[in-house]
C-alpha positions, 0 to 999 in steps of 0.5 A, spaced: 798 453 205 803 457 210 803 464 209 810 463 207 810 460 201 805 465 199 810 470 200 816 466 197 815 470 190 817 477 189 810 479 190 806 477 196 799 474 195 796 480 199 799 484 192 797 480 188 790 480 190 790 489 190 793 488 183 788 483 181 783 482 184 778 485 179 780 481 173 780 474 177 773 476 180 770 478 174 773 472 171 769 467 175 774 464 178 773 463 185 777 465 190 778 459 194 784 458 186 786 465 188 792 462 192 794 457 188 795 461 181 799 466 185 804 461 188 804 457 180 805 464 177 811 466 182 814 460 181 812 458 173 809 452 174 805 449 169 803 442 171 796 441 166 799 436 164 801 432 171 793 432 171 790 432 163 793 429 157 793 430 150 789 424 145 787 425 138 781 422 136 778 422 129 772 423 126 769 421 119 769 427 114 761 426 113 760 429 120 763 435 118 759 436 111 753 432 111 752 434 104 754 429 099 762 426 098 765 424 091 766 416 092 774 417 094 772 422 100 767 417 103 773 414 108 777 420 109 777 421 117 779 428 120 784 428 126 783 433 132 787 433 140 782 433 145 784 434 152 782 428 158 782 427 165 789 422 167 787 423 174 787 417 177 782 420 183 779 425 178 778 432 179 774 435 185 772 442 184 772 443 192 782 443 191 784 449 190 790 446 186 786 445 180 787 451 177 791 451 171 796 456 167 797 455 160 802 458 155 801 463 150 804 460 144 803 466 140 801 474 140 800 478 135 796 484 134 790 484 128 793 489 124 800 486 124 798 478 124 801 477 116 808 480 118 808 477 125 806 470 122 812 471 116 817 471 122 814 465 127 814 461 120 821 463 118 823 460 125 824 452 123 822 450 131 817 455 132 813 454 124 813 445 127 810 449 134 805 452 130 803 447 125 803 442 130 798 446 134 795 449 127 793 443 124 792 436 129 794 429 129 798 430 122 804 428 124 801 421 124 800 417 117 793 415 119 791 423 118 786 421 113 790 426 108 794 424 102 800 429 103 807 428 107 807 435 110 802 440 113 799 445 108 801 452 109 798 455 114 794 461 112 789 467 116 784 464 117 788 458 121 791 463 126 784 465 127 780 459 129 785 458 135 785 466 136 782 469 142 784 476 145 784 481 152 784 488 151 789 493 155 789 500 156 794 506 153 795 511 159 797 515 153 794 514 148 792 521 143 785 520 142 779 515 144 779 511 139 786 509 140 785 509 148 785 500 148 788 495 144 786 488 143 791 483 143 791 477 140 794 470 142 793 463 140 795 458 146 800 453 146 799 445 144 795 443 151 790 450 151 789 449 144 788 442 144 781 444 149 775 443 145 768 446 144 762 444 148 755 447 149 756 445 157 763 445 158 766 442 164 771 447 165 772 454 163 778 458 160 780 465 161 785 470 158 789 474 165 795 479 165 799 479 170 801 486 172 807 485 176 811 482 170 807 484 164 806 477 163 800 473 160 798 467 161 790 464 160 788 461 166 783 454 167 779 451 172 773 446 172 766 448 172 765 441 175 768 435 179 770 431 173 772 422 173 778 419 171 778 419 162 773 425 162 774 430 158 775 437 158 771 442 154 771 450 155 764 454 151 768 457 145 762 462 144 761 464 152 757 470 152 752 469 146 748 465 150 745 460 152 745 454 147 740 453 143 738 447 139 735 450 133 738 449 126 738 457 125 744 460 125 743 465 131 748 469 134 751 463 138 751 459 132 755 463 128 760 465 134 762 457 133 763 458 126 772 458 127 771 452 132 766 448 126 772 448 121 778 443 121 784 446 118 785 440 114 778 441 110 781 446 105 786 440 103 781 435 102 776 440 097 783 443 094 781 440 088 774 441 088 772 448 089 765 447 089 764 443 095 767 449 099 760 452 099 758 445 102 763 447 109 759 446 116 763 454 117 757 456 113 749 455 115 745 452 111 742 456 105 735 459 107 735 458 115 735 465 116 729 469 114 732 475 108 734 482 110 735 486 115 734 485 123 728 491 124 731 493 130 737 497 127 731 501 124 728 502 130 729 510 134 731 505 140 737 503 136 739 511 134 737 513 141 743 509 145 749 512 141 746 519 144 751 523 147 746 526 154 745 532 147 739 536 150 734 539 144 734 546 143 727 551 146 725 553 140 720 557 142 727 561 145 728 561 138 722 564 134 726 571 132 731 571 127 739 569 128 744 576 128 747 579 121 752 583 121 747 588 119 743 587 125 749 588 130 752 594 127 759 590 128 763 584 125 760 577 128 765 575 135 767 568 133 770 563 139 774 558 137 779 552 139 780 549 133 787 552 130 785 552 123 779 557 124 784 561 129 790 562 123 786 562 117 779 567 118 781 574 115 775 577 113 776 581 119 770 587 117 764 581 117 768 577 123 772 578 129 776 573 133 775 573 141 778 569 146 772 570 150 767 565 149 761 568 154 763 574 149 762 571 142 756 570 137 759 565 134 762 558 137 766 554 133 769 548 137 772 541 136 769 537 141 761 535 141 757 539 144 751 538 147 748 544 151 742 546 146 737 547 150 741 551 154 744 555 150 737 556 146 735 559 153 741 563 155 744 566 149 739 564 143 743 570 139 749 565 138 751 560 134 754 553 133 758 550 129 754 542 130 747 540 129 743 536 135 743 528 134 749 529 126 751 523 129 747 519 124 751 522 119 758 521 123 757 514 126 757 509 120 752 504 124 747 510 124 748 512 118 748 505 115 742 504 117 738 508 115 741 507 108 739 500 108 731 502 111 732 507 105 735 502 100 739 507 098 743 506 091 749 510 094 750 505 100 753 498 099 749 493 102 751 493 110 750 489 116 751 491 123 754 486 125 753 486 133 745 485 132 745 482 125 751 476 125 747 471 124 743 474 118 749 475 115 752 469 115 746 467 112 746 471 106 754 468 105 751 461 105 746 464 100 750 467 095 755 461 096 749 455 094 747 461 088 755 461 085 758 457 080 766 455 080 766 459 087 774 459 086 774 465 081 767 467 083 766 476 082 759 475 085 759 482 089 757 478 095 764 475 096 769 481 098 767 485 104 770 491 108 769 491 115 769 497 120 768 498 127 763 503 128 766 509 131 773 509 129 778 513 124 784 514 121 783 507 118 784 503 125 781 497 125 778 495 118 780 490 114 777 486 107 774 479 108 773 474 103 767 470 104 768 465 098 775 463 102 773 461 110 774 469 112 769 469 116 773 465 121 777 472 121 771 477 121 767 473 127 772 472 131 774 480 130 767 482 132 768 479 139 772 484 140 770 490 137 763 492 134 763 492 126 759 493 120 760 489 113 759 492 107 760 490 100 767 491 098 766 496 092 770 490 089 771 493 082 773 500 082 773 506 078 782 506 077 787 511 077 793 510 073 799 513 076 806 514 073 810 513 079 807 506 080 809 504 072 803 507 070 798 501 073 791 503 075 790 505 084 784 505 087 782 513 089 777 515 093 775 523 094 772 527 099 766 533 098 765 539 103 758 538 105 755 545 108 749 545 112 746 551 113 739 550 116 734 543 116 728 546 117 727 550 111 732 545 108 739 549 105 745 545 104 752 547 099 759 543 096 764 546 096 767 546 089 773 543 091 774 537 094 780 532 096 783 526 093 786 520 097 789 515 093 793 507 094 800 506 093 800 500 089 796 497 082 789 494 084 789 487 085 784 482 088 790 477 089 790 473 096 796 475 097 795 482 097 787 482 100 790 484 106 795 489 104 795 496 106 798 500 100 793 496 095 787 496 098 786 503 102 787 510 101 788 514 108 794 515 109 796 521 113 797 516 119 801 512 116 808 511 118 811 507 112 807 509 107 807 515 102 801 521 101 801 522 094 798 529 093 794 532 086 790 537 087 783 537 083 786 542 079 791 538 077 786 532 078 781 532 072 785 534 067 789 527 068 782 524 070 779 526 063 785 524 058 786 518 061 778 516 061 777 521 053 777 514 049 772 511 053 767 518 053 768 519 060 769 526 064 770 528 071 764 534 071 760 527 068 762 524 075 760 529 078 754 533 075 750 526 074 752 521 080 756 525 085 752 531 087 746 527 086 749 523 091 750 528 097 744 531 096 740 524 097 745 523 103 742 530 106 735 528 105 736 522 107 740 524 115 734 529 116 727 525 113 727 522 121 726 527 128 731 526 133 734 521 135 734 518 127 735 524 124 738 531 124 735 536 129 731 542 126 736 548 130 737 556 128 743 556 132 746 550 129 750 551 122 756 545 121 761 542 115 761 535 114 767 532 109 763 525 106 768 520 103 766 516 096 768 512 092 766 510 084 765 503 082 763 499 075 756 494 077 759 489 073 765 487 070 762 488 063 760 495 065 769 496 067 771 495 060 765 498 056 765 506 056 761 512 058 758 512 064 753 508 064 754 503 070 758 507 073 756 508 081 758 513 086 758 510 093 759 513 100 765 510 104 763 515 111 761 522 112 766 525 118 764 530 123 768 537 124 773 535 119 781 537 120 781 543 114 788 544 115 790 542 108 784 546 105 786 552 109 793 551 107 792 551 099 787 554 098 786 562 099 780 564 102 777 558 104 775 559 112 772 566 110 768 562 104 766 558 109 764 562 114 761 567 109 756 560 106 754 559 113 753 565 117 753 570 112 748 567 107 752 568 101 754 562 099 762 563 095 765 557 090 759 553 092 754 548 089 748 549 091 745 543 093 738 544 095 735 551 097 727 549 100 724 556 100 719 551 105 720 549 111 721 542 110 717 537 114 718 530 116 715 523 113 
């Protein structure tokens, strides 16, 4: 090939390498297709088909559910696309031409699928693409289905083909927001490409940076013969295959390619064979519970952020008071609450010099402990070695579920327990009776990545209706965890929602003055969060914002309906009085007792699994929790009885700018419990007069 044709785009090839060659040689693509992609791509080129062709083929419906069929589904065949070789001379891995370009079809973002998807679906020519692509070989009358048109596409449809590449925010405002994945299905040829454990060729997703184009790219892995087809590895990057019946990791990667659209047709009339789908293990292959590595001090020890431990023998003497010093306490800070609300100005003295303060109270994680322990040992700082088991929910996960904690629904750490979750979703689905209108608490799940906020990135699951097409292919792309959806919540009814009942969580203030001996208090006021819609579990709102969250304050289209607590309780008790419940109930028997086993709990362990014994380190800590019934007799009974208080997630170095702002006095209430050791408009949660010792 000359130089010259190279060139005959706007990009030279030797730009198109600088820019790209990262991505490609990470790809695997070999360099000798370099050349070829860059020519196809300047010039649009997507010649697969000159090469390749598109072939339906069936496959009897005993192959996808071995289980037993009612008579009149014995014959039923399940009709797919699979792509061949046409060339008459084959495929030869040493030609360079045989790399190929394939179009995206569709690009959407997880949060904003529902909506994206309303739009392609409103379009006539773009909805027959993507039923076409969705549901294979339909347009012909032999497609084993009794229908004169595909059934609506839904989700977990989009799903199955879904695959996705990440891009960089240069501007982004904060870590968690610092990338983006972005998901696409792959036109009729790319999604036609069906699974193999030894693929003959490999697929990739690749962004081309002059134009901002994407496009997925394949190649062969292998020469391959006249009529041969081509397979790519849907699961690439779990593993070798293996051939144990187990659900392993790979298995459960190859959940969405294992499930054929028309399956749900099929079972529509007949609920109960859903639990006999293949996209499910089989009942009782894995063994129950969880995987011990998520228990282990390794597993803590790899979220460590270089935090060093303080030299305590640096730190026999007693802390400072402001009797010791004869002066007010010099409090450094760079966070704006503490700057504008601090006014006790007899006990604490703002400085702008941190060299020159006793107390440091900062926004950012720090990790200096041993060093501030030998240069400054009479200085404080607002942060505990190793809180983050507290503040990471996989960390804090773990050590509810080693715990057995009430206060924590049942939770997998999706990245080391996939399989294992699979598994306890095929045992709750052979255990259900009519799965359709099943209220078992292990079909709705909540899935969140492992260190986000602000609500980014979670999203509800039900299991009981092919969602885990949707939960593995999210967690390809992002660490989670899978809790048990608090499915039937404590409702609060509100007159600006025609007085339906919403969901509503709350936040307590924990503050931590000392592990070692043990001394921890809750602010007497807390924080109300609610929805913006009735409660419902209907499918078509399970994925909507408004119904099924409370986090508003970064939501642009929706509203943040605030009630103090002062206003709070005596709503909550009017509402609740028929049924003989009050919030100081609520809080006296489920919430405290549940803040102070999450307190124990975050300091039972040494480093790195748990909360570090430090006299510099004093910190406040906002855990979010929610109520819910144990059963639908116990929603409409009364009393409290069957009533549980669960923790959501507990943050670290909290925003108290709105406690600042509304309530008078709450930093100098704050810093008077941590520094001064008296505690103001605080419950006491635990005041050990011993050290307390690990077990």
């Amino acid at each position: 090939m000359q130089q010259s044709q190279l060139e005959s785009g706007a990009e030279s090839y030797e730009e198109f390498e600088r820019l790209h060659s990262s991505q490609l040689t990470l790809s695997g693509l070999p360099k000798h297709y370099w050349p070829t992609l860059h020519r196809k791509i300047s010039a649009g080129i997507y010649d697969a088909g000159d090469n390749f062709c598109r072939i339906k083929s069936g496959r009897p419906l005993q192959e996808y559910c071995p289980h037993s069929l009612a008579d009149d589904q014995q014959d039923i065949v399940l009709y797919d696309w699979r792509v061949k070789v046409v060339a008459s001379d084959g495929i030869r891995l040493d030609e360079s031409d045989h790399v190929y370009l394939i179009d995206h079809f569709f690009s959407f973002l997880a949060e904003d699928l529902d909506a994206q998807l309303a739009e392609v679906m409103s379009d006539e020519k773009a909805r027959s693409r993507l039923e076409a692509i969705t549901f294979p070989g339909l347009d012909e009358a032999d497609s084993g289905l009794q229908a004169d048109k595909p059934p609506p596409i839904c989700r977990e449809h989009v799903w199955r083909l879904a695959s996705f590449y990440r891009i960089q925010r240069p501007n982004a405002s904060d870590a968690a927001s610092a990338s983006t994945n972005v998901w696409y299905v792959m036109d009729e040829f790319g999604s036609s490409i069906r699974h193999s454990d030894a693929p003959s060729v490999k697929v990739f997703p690749f962004l081309h940076l002059t134009s901002g184009t994407a496009y997925s790219v394949m190649f062969p892995l292998r020469s391959l013969a006249l009529y041969d087809e081509a397979t790519r590895d849907w699961a690439e990057g779990s593993g070798a295959a293996n051939s144990s019946a187990e659900p392993g990791p790979r298995q459960c990667r190859l959940l969405a390619e294992r499930f054929h659209p028309q399956l749900f047709e099929c079972f529509s009339d007949r609920p109960r064979l859903r639990r006999q789908l293949p996209c499910y293990p089989t009942p009782g292959s894995q063994p129950a519970g969880h995987n011990p590595a998520t228990f282990a001090p390794e597993f803590f020890a790899r979220h460590r952020v270089n935090e060093s431990l303080p030299s305590l023998e640096r730190l026999s003497g007693s802390m400072p008071t402001v009797a010791s010093l004869g002066r007010a306490l010099r409090v450094f800070s760079n966070v704006d609450f503490v700057v504008n609300y601090l006014t006790k100005g007899d006990q604490f003295q703002l400085t702008e010099d941190p060299d020159n303060a006793d107390i440091l109270w900062l926004a950012d994680h720090f990790k200096d402990y041993e060093g501030l322990s030998i240069a400054r040992p009479g200085v404080f700082v607002n942060q505990f070695p190793f809180e983050n088991v507290l503040s990471v929910k996989d960390l804090l996960a773990s050590l509810a579920m080693e715990a057995k904690a009430a206060w924590y629904p049942l939770t997998f750490n999706l990245e080391l327990e996939m399989d294992r979750f699979c598994a306890h979703i095929g045992e709750a689905l052979a255990k259900a009776g009519d799965v359709e209108d099943s209220d078992s608490d292990d079909r709705y799940w909540i899935v969140k990545p492992w260190n986000m906020g602000r609500g980014l990135g979670i999203f509800l699951c039900d299991a009981f209706r092919l969602g885990l097409v949707e939960l593995v292919k999210r967690c390809q792309a992002t660490p989670c965890i899978a809790s048990r959806y608090i499915h039937r919540p404590l409702l609060f009814k509100r007159d600006d929602v025609d007085g339906a009942g919403v969901k509503f969580d709350f936040r307590y203030m924990i503050i931590l003055r000392s592990v070692r001996p043990l001394m921890a208090y809750v602010y007497k006021n807390f924080w109300l969060r609610f929805s913006n819609k009735p409660y419902s579990l209907d499918p078509a709102v399970m994925q909507d914002y408004g119904t099924h969250f409370t986090v508003m304050n970064y939501q642009a289209d929706q509203a943040l309906k605030n009630i103090n607590c002062q206003e709070f309780v005596p709503l909550f008790d009017a509402q609740y009085g028929e049924r003989n419940l009050t919030w100081s109930q609520i809080e006296q028997q489920l919430v405290l007792p549940t803040l102070l086993d999450i307190v124990r709990l975050a300091v039972r362990h040494p480093p790195p699994k748990g909360i570090a014994h430090n006299p510099q380190s004093r910190a406040i800590y906002a855990a979010d929790l929610i109520l819910g019934w144990d059963s639908a007799a116990s929603a409409s009974g009364g009393g409290i009885s069957g009533l549980k208080c669960y923790a959501c997630e507990v943050n670290f170095c909290p925003d108290l700018t709105r406690a600042c702002a509304y309530i008078p006095g709450f930093m100098d209430h704050i810093f008077s419990t941590l520094f001064l050791n008296e505690p103001i408009n605080c419950h006491t949660l635990v005041e050990e007069e011993t050290p307390f010792d690990f077990k």
